[in-house]
DRENPATOR-607240 format. One record per residue (C-alpha): z, y, x; residue number from 1. Coordinates in nm, 3 decimals, padded with zeros to 5 digits. Layout:
% residues N
<<Z; Y; X>; NUM>
...
//
This chain:
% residues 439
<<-01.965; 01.719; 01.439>; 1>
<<-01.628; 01.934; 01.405>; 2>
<<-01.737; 02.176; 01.678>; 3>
<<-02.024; 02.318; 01.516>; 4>
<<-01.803; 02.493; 01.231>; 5>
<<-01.477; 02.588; 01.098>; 6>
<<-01.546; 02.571; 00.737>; 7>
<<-01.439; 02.894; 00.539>; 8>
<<-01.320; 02.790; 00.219>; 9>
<<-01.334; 03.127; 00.046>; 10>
<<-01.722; 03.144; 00.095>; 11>
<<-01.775; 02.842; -00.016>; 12>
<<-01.905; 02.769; -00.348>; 13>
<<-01.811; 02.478; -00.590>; 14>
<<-02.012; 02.258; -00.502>; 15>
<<-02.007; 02.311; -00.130>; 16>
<<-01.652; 02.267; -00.180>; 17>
<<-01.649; 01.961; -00.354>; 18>
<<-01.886; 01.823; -00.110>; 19>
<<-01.676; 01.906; 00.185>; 20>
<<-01.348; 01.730; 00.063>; 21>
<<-01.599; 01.380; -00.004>; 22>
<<-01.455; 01.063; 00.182>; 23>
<<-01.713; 00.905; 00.414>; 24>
<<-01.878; 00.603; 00.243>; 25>
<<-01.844; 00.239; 00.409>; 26>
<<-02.194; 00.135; 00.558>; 27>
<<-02.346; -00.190; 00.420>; 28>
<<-02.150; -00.233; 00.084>; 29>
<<-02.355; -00.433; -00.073>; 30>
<<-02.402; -00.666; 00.211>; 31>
<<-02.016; -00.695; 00.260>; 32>
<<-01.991; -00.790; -00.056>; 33>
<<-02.243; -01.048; -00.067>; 34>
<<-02.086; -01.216; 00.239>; 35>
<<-01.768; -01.225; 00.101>; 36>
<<-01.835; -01.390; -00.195>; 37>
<<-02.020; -01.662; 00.006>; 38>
<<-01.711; -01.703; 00.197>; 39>
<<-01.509; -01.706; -00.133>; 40>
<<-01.688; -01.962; -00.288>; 41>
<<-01.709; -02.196; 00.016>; 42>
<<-01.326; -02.177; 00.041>; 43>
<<-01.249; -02.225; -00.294>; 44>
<<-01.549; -02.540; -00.234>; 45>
<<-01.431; -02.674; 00.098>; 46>
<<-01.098; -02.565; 00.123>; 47>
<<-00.929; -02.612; 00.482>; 48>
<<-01.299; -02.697; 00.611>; 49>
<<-01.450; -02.390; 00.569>; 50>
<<-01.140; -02.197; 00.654>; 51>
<<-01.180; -02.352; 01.010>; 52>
<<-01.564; -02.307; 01.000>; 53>
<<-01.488; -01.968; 00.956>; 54>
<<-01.239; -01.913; 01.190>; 55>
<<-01.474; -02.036; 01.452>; 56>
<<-01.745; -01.827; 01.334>; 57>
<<-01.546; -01.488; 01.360>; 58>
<<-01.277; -01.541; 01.548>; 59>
<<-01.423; -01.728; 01.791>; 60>
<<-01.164; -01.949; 01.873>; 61>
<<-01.070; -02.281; 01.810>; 62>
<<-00.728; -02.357; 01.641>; 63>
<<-00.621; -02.716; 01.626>; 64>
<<-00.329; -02.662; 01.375>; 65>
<<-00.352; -02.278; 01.168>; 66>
<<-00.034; -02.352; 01.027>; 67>
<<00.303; -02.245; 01.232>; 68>
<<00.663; -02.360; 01.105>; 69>
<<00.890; -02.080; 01.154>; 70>
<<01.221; -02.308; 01.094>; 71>
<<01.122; -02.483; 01.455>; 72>
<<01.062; -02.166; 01.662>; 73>
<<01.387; -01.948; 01.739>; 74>
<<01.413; -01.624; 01.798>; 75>
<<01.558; -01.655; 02.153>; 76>
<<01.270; -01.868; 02.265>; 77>
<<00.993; -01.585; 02.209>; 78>
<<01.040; -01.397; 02.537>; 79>
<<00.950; -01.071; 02.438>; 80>
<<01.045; -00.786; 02.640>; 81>
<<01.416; -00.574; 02.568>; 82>
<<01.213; -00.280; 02.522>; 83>
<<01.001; -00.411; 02.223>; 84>
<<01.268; -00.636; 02.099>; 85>
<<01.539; -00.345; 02.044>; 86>
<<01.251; -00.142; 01.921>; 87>
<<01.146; -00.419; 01.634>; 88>
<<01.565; -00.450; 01.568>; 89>
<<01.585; -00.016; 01.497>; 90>
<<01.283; -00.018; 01.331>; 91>
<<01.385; -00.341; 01.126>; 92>
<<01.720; -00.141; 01.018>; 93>
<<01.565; 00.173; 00.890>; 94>
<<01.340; 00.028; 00.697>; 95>
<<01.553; -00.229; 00.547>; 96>
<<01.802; 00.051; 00.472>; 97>
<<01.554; 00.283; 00.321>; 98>
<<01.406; -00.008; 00.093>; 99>
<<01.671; -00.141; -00.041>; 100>
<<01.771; 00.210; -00.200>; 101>
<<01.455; 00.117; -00.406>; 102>
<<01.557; -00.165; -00.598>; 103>
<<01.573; -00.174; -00.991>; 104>
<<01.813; -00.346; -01.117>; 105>
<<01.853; -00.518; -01.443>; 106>
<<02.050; -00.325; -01.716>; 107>
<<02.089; -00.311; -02.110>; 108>
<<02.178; -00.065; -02.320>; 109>
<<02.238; -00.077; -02.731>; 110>
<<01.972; 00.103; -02.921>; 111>
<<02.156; 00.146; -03.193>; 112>
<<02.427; -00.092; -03.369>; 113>
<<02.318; -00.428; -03.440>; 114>
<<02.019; -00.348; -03.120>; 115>
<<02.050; -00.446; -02.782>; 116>
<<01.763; -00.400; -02.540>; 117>
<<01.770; -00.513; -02.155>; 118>
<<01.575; -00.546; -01.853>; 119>
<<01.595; -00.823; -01.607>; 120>
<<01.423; -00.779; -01.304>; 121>
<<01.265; -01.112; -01.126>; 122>
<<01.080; -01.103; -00.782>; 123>
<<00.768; -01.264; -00.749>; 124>
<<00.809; -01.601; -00.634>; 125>
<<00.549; -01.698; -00.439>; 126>
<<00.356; -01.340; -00.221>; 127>
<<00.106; -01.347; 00.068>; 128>
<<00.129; -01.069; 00.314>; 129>
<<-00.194; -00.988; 00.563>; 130>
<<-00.124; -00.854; 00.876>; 131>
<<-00.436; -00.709; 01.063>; 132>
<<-00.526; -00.864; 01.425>; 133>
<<-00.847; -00.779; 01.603>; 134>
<<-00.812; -00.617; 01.918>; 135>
<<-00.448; -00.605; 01.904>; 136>
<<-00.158; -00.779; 01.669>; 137>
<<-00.023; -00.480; 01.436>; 138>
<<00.305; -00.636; 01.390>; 139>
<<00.468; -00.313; 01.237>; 140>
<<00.261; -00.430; 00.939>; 141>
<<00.443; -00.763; 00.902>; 142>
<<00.761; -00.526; 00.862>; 143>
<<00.646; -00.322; 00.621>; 144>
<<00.537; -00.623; 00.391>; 145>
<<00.771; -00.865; 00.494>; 146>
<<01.102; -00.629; 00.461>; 147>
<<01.072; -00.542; 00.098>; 148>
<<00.944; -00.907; -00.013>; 149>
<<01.282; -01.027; 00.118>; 150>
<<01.518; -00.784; -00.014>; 151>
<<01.296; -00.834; -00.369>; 152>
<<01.420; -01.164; -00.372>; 153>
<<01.048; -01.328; -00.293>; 154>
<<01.134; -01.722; -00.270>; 155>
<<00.821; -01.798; -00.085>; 156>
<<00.683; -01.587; 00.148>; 157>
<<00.416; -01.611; 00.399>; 158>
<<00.166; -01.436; 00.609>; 159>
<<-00.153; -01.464; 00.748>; 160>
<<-00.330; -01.321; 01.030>; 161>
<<-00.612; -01.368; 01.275>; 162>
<<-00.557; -01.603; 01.589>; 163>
<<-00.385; -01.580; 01.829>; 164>
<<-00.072; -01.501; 01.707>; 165>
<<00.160; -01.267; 01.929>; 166>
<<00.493; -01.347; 02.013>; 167>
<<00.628; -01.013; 01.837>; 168>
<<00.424; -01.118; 01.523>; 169>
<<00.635; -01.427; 01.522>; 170>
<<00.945; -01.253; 01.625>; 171>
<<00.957; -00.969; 01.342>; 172>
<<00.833; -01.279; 01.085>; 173>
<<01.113; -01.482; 01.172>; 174>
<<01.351; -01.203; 01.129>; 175>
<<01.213; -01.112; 00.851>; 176>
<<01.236; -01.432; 00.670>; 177>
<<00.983; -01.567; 00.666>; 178>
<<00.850; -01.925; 00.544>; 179>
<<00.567; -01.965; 00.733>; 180>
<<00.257; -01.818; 00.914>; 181>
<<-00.095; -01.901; 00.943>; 182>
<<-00.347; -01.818; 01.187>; 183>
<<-00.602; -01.734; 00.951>; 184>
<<-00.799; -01.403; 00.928>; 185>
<<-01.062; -01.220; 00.725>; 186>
<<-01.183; -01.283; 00.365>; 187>
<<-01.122; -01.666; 00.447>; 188>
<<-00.726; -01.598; 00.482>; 189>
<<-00.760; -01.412; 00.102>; 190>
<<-00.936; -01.696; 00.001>; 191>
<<-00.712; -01.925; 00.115>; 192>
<<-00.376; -01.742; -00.033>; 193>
<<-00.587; -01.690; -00.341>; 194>
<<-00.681; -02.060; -00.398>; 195>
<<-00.441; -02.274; -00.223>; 196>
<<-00.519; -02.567; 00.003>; 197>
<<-00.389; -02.850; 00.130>; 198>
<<-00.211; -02.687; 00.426>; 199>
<<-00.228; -02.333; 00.261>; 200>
<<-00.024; -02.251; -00.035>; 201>
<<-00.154; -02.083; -00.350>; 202>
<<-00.002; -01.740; -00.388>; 203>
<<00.062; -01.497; -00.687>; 204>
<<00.026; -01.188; -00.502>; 205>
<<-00.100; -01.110; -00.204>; 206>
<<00.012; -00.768; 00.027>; 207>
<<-00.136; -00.583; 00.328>; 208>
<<-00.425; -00.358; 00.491>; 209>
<<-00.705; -00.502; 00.626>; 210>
<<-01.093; -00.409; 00.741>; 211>
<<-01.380; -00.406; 00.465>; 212>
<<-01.392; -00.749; 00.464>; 213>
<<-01.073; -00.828; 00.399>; 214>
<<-01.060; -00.531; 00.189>; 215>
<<-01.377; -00.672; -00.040>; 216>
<<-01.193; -01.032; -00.068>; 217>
<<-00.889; -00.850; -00.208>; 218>
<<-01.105; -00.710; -00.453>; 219>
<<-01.303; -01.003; -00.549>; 220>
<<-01.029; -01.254; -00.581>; 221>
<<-00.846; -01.008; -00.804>; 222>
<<-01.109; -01.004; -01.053>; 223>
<<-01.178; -01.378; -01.068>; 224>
<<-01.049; -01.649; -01.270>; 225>
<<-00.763; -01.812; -00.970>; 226>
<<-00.501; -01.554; -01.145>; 227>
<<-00.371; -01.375; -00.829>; 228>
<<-00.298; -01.044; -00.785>; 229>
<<-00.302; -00.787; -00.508>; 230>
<<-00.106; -00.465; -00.381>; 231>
<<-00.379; -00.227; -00.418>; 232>
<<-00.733; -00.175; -00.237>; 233>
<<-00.647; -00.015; 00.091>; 234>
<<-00.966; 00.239; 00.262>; 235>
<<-00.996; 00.397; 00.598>; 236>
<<-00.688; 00.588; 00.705>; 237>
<<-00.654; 00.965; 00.601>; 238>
<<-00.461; 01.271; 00.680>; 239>
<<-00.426; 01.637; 00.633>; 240>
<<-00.237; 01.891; 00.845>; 241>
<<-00.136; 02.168; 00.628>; 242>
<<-00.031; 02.506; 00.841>; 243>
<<00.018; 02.858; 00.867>; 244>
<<00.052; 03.070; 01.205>; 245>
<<00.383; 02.918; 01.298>; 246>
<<00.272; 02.554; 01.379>; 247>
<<00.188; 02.426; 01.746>; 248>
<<-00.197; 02.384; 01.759>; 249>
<<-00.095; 02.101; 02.082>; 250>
<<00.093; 01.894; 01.795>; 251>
<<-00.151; 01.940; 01.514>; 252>
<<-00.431; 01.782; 01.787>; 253>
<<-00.213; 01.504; 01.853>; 254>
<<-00.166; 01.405; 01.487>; 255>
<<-00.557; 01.435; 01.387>; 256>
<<-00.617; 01.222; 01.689>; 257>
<<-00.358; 00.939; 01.618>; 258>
<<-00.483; 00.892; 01.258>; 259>
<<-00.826; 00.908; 01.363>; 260>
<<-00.753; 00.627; 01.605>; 261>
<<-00.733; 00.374; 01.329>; 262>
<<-01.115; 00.316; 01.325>; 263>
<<-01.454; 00.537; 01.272>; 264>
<<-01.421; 00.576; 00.904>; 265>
<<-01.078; 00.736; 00.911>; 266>
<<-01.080; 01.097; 00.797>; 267>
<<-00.846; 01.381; 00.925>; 268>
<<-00.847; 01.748; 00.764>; 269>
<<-00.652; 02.065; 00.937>; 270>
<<-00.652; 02.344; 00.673>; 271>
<<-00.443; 02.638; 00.755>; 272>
<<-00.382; 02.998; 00.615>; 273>
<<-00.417; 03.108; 00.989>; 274>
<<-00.736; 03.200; 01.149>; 275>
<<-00.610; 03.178; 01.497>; 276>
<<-00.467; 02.839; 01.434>; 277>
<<-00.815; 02.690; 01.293>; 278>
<<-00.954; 02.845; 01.645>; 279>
<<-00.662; 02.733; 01.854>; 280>
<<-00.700; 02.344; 01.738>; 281>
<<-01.060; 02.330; 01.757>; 282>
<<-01.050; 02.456; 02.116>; 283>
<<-00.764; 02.202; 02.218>; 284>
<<-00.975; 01.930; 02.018>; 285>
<<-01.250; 02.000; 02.165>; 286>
<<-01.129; 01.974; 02.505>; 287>
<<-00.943; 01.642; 02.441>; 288>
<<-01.237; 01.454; 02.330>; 289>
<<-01.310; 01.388; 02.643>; 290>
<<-00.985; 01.259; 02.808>; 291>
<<-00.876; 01.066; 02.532>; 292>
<<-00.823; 00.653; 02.475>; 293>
<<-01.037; 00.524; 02.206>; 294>
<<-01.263; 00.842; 02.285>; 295>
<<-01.566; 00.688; 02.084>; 296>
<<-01.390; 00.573; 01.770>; 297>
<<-01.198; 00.889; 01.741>; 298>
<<-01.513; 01.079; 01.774>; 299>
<<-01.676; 00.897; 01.501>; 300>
<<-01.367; 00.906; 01.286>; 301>
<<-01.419; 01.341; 01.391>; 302>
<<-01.726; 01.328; 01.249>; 303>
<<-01.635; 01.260; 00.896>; 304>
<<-01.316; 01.559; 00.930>; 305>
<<-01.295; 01.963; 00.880>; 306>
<<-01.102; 02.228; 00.988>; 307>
<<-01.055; 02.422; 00.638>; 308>
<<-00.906; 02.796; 00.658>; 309>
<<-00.789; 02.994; 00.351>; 310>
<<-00.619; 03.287; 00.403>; 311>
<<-00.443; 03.179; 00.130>; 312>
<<-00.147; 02.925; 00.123>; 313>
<<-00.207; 02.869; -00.244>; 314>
<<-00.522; 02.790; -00.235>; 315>
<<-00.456; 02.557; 00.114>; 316>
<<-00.233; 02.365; -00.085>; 317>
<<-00.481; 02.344; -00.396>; 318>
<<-00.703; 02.153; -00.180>; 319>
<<-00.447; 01.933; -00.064>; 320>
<<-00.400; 01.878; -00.423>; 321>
<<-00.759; 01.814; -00.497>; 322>
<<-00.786; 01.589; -00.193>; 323>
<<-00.486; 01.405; -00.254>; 324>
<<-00.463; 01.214; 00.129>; 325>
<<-00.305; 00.896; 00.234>; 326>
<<-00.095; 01.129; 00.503>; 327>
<<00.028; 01.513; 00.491>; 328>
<<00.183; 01.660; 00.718>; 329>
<<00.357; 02.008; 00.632>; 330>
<<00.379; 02.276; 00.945>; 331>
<<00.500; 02.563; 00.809>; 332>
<<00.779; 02.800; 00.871>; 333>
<<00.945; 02.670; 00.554>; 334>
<<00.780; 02.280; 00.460>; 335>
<<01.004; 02.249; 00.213>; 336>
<<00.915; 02.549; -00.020>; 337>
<<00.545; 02.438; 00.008>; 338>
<<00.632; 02.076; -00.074>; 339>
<<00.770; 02.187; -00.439>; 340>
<<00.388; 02.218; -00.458>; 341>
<<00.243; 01.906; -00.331>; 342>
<<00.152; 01.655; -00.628>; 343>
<<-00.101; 01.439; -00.439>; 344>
<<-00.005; 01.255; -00.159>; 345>
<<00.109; 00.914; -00.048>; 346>
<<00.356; 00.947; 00.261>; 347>
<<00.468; 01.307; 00.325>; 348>
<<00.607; 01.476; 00.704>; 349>
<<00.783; 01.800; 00.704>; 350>
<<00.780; 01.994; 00.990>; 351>
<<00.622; 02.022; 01.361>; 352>
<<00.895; 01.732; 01.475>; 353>
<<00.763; 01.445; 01.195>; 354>
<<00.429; 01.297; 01.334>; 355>
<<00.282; 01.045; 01.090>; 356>
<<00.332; 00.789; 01.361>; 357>
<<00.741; 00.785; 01.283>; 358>
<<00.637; 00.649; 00.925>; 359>
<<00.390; 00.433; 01.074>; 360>
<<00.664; 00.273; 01.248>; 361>
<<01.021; 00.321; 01.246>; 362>
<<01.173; 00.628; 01.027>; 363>
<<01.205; 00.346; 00.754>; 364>
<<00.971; 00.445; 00.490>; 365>
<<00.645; 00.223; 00.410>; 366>
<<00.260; 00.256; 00.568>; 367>
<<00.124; 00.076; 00.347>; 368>
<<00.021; 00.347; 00.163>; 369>
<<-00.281; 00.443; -00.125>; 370>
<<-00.636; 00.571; -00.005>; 371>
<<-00.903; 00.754; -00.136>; 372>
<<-00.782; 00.957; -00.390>; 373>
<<-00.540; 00.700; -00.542>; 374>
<<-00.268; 00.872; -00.478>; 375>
<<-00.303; 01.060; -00.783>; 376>
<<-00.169; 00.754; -00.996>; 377>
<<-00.039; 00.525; -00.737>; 378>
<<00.263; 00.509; -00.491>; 379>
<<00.313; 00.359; -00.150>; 380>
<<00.422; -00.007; -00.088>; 381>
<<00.766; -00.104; -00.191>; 382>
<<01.062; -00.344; -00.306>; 383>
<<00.940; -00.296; -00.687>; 384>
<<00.546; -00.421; -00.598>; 385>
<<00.722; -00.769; -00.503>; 386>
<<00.899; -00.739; -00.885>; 387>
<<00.827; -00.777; -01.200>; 388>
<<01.004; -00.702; -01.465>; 389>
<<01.094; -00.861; -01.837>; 390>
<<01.231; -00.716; -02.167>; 391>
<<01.490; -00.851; -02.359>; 392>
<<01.605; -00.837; -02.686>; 393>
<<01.878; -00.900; -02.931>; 394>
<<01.931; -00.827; -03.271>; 395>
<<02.215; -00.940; -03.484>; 396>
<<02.209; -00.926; -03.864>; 397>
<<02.322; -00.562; -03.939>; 398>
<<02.065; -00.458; -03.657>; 399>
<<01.746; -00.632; -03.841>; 400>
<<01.827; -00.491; -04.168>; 401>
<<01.874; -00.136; -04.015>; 402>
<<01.527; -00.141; -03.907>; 403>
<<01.358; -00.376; -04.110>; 404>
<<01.229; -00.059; -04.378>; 405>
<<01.077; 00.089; -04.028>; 406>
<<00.876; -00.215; -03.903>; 407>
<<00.780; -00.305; -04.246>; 408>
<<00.679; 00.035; -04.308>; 409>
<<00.449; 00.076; -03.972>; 410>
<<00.353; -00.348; -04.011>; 411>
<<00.178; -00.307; -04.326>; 412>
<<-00.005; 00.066; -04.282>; 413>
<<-00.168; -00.143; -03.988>; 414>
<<-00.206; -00.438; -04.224>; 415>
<<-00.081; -00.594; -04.002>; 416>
<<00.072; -00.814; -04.313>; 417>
<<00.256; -01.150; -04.103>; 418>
<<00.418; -00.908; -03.895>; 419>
<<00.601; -00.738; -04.196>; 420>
<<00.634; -01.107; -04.341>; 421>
<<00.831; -01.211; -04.036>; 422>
<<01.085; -00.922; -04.068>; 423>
<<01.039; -00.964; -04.477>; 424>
<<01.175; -01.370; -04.468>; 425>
<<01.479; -01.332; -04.277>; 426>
<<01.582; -01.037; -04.488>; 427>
<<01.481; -01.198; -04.815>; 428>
<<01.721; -01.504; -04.653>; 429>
<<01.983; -01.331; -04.573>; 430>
<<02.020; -01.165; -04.920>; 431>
<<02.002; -01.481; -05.085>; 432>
<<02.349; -01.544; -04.910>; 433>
<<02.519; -01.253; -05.034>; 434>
<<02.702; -01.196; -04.719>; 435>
<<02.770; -00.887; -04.522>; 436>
<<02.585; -00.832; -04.221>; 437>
<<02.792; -00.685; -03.965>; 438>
<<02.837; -01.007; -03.775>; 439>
//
């Protein structure tokens, strides 16, 4: 566990180092795996019957109808409290605001004369977004899928999650726009999106977080032969506090705990230039394991996390680098010098007054965010993963004959020989006319 050590990184050797920045494995992979491709292949079978087999079987309840209409329910007839509601409106705002800064937008430009190039940009028509139930609805998912899939342009849009469905889930859906929601869960609900049946539609992406199961099915149906895609494969939640002497060790507790409140295989790293401070927060942890909601999943969740010192911040933010988390938080006298370094990281917080939870809900950026070392070549959740995008292009008779030598040139040293004939007729045509070709 974290109390028997601070680690300290400059005694470490390579491989001790490499091993201490290792996320935790997931237990029973290959069992996981096996039962999600039975479930798979009894949905894509069955259909509607098995997702209702299965929904008994794991969710334990019963549900006559899995399929809500959000056209018949308003928004007024939800009773949820003022609090929540005006909470769900601010947070709805931010993150609308900051998302639709992130939209590409079609454009052409003229390569050169006779060449014009463009982009359009098309949403997706038809995306699935999962929202994570369990012990408790996580409706601040649904707005963090829903919101950019509706200000993409996403015609159909719909989400699943396990029964029963809270009244905020349906609220922030309905503001959200959208279509329609089904009280499906697990692998069954990715099968069902994936497939299509006759009360679920087939989807062409599907969106959203979810435990391993959920997290397998994405990964399955992606690779099979139903031609869906999926927003990326999501692991247990991660994040690093990166300090020096000036941070508050109170605040630095607080923020390992709240990430490592997301399950037992979440991971959670202080590493600090200051001594005292790896000392400081291992005392306060230490004496807040005991006190603590969720005591025995944050302890597990403890068990897979290090307090790293360095004395120095270079080499503190190297291993953020070579880490590369899912969270960072920067408590420093001056974040914003050390975040000229940071290269690896999904969602970044600057400063002792940004706790990760203000992302995870309201500041308006996106939680849906890479894992496990992703974050080196991927980004977090937004408007363009509901997009795609197509080239155009438009060449008039001056333009082909301009660059006919070039593709001619580069067709046939590839050999490549009907690609340099289909530039070679029309010029051969348009030389039998004699004409000029600046038209």
């Amino acid at each position: 566990m974290i109390k028997k050590n601070i680690v300290f990184w400059d005694k470490l050797n390579l491989e001790e180092k490499n091993k201490i920045l290792i996320r935790p494995y997931l237990k029973n992979s290959n069992s996981v795996s096996k039962i999600v491709s039975e479930i798979i292949n009894n949905v894509y079978q069955f259909r509607d019957k098995a997702i209702n087999k299965y929904s008994k079987i794991f969710d334990k309840i019963e549900v006559k109808d899995f399929s809500l209409n959000l056209k018949k329910i308003s928004l007024n007839s939800l009773n949820i409290s003022r609090d929540v509601e005006d909470s769900i409106l601010i947070a709805f705002k931010n993150i609308k605001l900051f998302h639709k800064l992130k939209r590409k937008l079609d454009y052409e430009v003229e390569i050169q004369p006779g060449i014009k190039c463009s982009q359009l940009v098309l949403p997706i028509e038809s995306v699935g977004l999962y929202v994570p139930g369990g012990s408790t609805s996580l409706f601040s998912t649904a707005l963090m899928l829903a919101i950019p899939a509706n200000i993409a342009g996403c015609k159909n849009i719909v989400i699943c999650s396990p029964p029963p469905i809270s009244k905020e889930l349906l609220y922030v859906s309905k503001l959200c726009g959208v279509n329609k929601i089904f009280q499906v869960g697990g692998a069954q609900a990715i099968a069902g999106l994936s497939f299509g049946t006759k009360i679920m539609p087939k989807v062409d992406k599907i969106f959203g977080p979810g435990n391993v199961y959920v997290t397998e099915a994405k990964l399955q149906v992606s690779k099979s032969f139903c031609n869906v895609d999926i927003d990326m494969i999501a692991g247990p939640s991660e994040l690093l506090v990166l300090s020096d002497h000036t941070a508050n060790p109170e605040f630095i507790v607080s923020d390992l705990c709240s990430q490592a409140e997301h399950g037992s295989s979440s991971q959670v790293f202080l590493v600090t230039s200051c001594k005292k401070m790896a000392i400081s927060t291992l005392s306060i942890l230490l004496k807040k394991m005991n006190s603590i909601c969720n005591s025995n999943r944050i302890k597990e969740s403890i068990m897979n996390s290090k307090i790293i010192y360095s004395k120095n911040m270079s080499e503190c933010i190297n291993i953020v680098n070579r880490y590369g988390p899912e969270h960072l938080i920067i408590q420093t006298r001056s974040p914003e010098k050390e975040l000229k370094e940071i290269v690896n990281a999904g969602s970044i917080f600057l400063g002792k007054w940004s706790p990760v939870s203000v992302g995870d809900y309201a500041s308006g950026t996106n939680h849906v965010l890479p894992t496990s070392g992703s974050v080196n070549t991927r980004s977090g959740l937004s408007v363009l993963d509901f997009q795609k995008r197509i080239n155009v292009q438009k060449l008039n008779k001056r333009g082909l004959k301009n660059l006919a030598f070039t593709v001619q040139t580069l067709a046939k040293k590839e050999k490549m020989m009907e690609h340099y004939n289909a530039v070679k007729v029309r010029i051969d045509y348009l030389n039998s006319l004699k004409e000029r070709y600046d038209i």
